[in-house]
N, CA, C and O atoms as a GROMACS GRO file, in nm:
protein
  312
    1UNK      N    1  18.344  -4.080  -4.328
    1UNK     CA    2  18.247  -4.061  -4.433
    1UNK      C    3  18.216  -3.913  -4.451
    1UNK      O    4  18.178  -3.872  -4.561
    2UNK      N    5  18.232  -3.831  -4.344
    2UNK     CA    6  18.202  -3.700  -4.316
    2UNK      C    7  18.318  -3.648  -4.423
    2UNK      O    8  18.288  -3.605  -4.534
    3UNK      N    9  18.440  -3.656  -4.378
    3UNK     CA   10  18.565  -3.598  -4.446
    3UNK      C   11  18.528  -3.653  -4.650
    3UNK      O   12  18.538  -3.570  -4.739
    4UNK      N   13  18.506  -3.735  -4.665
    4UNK     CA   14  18.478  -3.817  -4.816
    4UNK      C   15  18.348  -3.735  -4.863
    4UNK      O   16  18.370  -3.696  -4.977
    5UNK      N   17  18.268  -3.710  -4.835
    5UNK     CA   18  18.118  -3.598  -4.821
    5UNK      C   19  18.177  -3.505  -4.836
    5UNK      O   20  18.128  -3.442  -4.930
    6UNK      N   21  18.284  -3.442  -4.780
    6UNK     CA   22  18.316  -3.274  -4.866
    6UNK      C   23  18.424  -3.262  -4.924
    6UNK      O   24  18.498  -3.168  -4.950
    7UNK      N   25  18.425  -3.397  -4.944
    7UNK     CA   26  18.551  -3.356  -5.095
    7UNK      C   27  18.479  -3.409  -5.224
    7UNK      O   28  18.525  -3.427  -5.337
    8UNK      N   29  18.337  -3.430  -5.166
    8UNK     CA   30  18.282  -3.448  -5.320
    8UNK      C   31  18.280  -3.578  -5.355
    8UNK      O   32  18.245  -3.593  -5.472
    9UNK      N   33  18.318  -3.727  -5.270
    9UNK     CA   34  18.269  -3.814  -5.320
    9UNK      C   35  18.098  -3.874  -5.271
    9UNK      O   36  18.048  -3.854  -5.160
   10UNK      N   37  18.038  -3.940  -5.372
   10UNK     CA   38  17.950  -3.974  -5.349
   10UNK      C   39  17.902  -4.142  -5.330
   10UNK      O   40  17.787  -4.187  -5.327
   11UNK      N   41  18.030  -4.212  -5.320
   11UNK     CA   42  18.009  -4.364  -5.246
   11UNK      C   43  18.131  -4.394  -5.262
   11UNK      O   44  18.215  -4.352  -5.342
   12UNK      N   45  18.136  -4.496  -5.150
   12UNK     CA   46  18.269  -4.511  -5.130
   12UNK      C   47  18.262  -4.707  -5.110
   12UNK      O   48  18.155  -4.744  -5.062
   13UNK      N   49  18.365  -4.823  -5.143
   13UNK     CA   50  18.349  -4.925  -5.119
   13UNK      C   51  18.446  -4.982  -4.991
   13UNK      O   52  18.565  -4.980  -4.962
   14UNK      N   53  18.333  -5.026  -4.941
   14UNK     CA   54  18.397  -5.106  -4.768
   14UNK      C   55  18.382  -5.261  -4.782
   14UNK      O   56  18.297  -5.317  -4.852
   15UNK      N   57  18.484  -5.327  -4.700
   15UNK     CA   58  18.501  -5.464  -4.721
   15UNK      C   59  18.552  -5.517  -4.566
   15UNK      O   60  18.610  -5.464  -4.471
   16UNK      N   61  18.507  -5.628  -4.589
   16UNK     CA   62  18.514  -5.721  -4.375
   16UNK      C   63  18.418  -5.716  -4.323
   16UNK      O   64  18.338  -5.624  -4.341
   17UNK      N   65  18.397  -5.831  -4.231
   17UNK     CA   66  18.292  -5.825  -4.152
   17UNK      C   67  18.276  -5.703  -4.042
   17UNK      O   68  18.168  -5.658  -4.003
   18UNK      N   69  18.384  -5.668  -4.009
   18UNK     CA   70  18.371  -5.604  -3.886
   18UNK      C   71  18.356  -5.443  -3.925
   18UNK      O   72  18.288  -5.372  -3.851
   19UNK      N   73  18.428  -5.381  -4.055
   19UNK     CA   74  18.407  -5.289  -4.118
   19UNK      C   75  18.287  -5.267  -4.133
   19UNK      O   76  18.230  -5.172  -4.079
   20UNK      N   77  18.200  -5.394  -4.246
   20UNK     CA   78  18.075  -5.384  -4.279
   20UNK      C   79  17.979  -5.348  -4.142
   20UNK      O   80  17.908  -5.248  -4.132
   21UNK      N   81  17.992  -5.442  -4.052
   21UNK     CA   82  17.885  -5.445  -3.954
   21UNK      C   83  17.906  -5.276  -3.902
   21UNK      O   84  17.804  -5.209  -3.910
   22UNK      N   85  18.007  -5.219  -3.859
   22UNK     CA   86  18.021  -5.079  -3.812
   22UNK      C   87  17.958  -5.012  -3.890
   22UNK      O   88  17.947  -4.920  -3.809
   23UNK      N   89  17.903  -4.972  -3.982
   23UNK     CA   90  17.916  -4.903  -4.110
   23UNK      C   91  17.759  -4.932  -4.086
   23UNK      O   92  17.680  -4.843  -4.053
   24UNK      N   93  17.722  -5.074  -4.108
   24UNK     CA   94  17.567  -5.054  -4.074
   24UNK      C   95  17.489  -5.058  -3.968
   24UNK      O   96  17.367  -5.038  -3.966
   25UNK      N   97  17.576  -5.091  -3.858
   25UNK     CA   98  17.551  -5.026  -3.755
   25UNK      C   99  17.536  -4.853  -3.729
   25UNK      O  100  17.490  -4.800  -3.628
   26UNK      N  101  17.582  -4.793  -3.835
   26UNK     CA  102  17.584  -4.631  -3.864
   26UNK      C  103  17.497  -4.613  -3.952
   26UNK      O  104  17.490  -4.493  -3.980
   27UNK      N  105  17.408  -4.695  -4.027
   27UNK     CA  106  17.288  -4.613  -4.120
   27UNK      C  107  17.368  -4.603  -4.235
   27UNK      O  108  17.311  -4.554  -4.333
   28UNK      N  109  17.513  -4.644  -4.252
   28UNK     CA  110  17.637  -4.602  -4.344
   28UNK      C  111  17.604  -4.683  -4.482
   28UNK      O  112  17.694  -4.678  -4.566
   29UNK      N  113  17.507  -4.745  -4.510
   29UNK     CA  114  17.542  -4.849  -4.631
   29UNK      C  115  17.424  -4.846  -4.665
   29UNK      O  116  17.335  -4.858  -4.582
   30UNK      N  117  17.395  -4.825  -4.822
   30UNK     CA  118  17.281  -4.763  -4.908
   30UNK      C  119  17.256  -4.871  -4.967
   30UNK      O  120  17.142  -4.887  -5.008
   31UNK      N  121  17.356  -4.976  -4.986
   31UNK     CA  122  17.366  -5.059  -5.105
   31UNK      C  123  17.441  -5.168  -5.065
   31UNK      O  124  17.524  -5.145  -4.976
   32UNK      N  125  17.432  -5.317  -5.124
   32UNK     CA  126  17.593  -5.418  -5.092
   32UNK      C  127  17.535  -5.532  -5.230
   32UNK      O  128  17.434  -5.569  -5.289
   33UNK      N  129  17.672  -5.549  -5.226
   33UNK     CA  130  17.702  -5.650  -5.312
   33UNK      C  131  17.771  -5.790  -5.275
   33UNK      O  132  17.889  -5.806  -5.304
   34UNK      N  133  17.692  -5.900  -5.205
   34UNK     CA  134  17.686  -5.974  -5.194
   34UNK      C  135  17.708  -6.107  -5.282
   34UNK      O  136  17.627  -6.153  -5.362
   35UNK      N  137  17.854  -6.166  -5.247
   35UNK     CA  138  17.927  -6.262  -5.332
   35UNK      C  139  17.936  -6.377  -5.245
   35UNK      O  140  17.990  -6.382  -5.135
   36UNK      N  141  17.857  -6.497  -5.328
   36UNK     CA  142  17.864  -6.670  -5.298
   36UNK      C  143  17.926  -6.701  -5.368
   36UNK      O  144  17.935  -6.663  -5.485
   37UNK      N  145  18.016  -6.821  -5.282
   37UNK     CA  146  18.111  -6.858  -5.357
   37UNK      C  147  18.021  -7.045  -5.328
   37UNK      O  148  17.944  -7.080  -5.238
   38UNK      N  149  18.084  -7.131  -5.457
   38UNK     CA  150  18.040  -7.252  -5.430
   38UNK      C  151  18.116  -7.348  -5.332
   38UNK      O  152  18.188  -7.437  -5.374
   39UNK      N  153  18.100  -7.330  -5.226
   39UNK     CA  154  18.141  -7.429  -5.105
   39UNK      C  155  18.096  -7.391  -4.965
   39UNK      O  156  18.102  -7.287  -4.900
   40UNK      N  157  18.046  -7.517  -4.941
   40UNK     CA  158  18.001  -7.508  -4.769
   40UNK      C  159  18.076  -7.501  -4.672
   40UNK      O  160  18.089  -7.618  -4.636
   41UNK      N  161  18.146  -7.427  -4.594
   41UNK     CA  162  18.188  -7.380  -4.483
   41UNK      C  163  18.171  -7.494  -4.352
   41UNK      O  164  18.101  -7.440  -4.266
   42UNK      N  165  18.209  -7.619  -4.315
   42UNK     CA  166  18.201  -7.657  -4.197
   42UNK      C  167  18.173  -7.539  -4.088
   42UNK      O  168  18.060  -7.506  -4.054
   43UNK      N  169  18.290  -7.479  -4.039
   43UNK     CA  170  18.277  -7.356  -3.953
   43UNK      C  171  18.329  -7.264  -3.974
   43UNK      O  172  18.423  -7.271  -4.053
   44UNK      N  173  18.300  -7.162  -3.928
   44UNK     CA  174  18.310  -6.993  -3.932
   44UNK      C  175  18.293  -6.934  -3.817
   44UNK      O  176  18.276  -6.997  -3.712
   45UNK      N  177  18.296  -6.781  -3.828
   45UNK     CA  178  18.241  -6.660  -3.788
   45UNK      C  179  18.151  -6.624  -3.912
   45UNK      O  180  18.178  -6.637  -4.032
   46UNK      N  181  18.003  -6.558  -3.834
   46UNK     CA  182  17.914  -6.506  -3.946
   46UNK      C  183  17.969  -6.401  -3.969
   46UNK      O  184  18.026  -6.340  -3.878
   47UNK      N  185  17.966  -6.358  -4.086
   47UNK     CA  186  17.985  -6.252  -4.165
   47UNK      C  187  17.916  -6.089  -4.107
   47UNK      O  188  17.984  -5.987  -4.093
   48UNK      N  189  17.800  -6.098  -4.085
   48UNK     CA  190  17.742  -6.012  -4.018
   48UNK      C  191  17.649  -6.020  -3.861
   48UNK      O  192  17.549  -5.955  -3.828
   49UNK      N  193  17.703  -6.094  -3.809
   49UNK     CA  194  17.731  -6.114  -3.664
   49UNK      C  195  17.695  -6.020  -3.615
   49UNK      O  196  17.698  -5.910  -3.670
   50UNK      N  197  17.647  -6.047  -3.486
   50UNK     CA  198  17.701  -5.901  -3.360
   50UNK      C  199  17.595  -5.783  -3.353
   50UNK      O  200  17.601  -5.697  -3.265
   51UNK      N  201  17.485  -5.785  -3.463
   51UNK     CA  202  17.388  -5.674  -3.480
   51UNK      C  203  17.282  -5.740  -3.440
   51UNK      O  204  17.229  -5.797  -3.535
   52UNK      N  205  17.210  -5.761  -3.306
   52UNK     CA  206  17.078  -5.761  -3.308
   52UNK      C  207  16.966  -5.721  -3.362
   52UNK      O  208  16.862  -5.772  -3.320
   53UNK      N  209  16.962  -5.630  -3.457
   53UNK     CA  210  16.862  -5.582  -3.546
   53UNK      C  211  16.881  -5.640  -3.648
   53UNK      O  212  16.986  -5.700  -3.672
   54UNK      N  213  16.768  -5.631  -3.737
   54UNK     CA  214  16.751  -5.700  -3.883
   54UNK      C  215  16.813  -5.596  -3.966
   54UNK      O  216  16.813  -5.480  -3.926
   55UNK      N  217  16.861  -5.623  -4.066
   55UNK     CA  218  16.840  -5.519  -4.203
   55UNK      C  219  16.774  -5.563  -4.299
   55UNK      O  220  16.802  -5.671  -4.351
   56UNK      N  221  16.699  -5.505  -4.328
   56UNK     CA  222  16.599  -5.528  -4.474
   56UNK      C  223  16.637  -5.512  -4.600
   56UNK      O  224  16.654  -5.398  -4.643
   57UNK      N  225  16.653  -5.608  -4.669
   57UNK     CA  226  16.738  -5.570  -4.811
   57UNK      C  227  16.664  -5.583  -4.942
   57UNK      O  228  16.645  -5.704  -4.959
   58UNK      N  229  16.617  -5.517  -5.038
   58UNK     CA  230  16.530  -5.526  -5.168
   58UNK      C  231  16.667  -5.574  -5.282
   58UNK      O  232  16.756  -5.506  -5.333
   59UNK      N  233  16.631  -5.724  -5.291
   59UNK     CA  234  16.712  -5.770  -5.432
   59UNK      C  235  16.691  -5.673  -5.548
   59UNK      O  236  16.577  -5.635  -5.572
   60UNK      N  237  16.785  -5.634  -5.614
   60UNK     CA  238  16.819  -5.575  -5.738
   60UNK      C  239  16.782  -5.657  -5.862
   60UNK      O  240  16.678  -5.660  -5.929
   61UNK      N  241  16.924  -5.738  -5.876
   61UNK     CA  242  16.991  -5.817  -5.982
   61UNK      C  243  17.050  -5.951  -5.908
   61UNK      O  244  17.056  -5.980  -5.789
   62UNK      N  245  17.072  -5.991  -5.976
   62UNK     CA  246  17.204  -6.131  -5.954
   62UNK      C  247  17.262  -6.153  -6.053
   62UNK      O  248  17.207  -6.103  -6.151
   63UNK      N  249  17.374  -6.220  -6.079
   63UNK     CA  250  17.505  -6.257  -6.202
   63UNK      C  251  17.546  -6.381  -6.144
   63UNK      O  252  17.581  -6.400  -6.027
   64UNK      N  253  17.537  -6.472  -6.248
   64UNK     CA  254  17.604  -6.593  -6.216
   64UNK      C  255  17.738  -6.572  -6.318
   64UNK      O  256  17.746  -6.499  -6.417
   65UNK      N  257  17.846  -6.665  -6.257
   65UNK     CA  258  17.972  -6.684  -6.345
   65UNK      C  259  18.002  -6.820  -6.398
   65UNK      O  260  17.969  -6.926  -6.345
   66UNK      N  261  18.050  -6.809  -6.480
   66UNK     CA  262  18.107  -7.014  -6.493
   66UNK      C  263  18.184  -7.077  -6.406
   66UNK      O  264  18.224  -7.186  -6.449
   67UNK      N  265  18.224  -7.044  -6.284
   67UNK     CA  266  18.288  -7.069  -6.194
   67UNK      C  267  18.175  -7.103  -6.077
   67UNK      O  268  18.214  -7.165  -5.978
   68UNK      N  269  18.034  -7.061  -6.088
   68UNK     CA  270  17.978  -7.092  -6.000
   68UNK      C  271  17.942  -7.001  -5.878
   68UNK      O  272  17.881  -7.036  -5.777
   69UNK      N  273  17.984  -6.898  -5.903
   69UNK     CA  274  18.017  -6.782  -5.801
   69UNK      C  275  17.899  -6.693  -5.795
   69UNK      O  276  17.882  -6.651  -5.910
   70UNK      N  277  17.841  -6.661  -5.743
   70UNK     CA  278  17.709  -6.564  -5.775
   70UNK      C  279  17.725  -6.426  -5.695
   70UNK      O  280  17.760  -6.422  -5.577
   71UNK      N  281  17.696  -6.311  -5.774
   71UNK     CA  282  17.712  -6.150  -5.729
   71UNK      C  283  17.573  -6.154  -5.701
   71UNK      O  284  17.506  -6.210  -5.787
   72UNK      N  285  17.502  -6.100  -5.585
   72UNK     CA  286  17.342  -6.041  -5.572
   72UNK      C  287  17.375  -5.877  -5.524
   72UNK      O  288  17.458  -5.820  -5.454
   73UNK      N  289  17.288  -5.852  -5.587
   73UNK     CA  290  17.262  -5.639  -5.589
   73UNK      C  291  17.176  -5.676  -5.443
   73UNK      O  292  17.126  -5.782  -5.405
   74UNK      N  293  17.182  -5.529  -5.375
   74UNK     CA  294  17.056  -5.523  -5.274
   74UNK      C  295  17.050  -5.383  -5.240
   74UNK      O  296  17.154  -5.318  -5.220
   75UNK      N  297  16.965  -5.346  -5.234
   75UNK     CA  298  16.922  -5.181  -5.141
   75UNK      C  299  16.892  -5.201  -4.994
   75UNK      O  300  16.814  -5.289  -4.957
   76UNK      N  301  16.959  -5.115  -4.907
   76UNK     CA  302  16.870  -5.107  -4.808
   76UNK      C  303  16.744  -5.060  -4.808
   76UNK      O  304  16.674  -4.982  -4.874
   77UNK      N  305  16.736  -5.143  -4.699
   77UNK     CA  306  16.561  -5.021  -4.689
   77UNK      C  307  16.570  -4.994  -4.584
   77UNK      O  308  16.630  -5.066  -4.504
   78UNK      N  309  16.519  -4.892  -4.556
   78UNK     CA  310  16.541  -4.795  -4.454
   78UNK      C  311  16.432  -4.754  -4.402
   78UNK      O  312  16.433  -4.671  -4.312
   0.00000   0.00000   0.00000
């Protein structure tokens, strides 16, 4: 993120659980965009797993599609 910071970009998009969780485990993520899809999962791995701390997130927006799929905006709060 350091090297991307002095070449002048100012956000960059990360994807995976394990990416994501590192990243906010680093204070690294200002913002996410959070996509439901319509179907229940018998079993998994959680998505953001593995962090004993909370993150606090202020809803934006949301977008529904005709497919059923829903985008939600969020800010961290910090």
């Amino acid at each position: 993120m350091a090297m991307l910071h002095s070449e002048g970009a100012k956000r960059a998009y990360v994807n995976g659980g394990a990416v994501i969780r590192s990243f906010l485990k680093r204070d690294l993520i200002s913002d996410m965009v959070i996509t439901t899809i319509p179907i229940l999962l018998g079993a998994g791995l959680p998505l953001f797993g593995g962090d004993p701390r909370d993150v606090a997130l202020k809803h934006l927006r949301s977008q529904a599609f005709p497919s059923g799929l829903v985008q939600s905006y969020y800010e961290v709060i910090r």
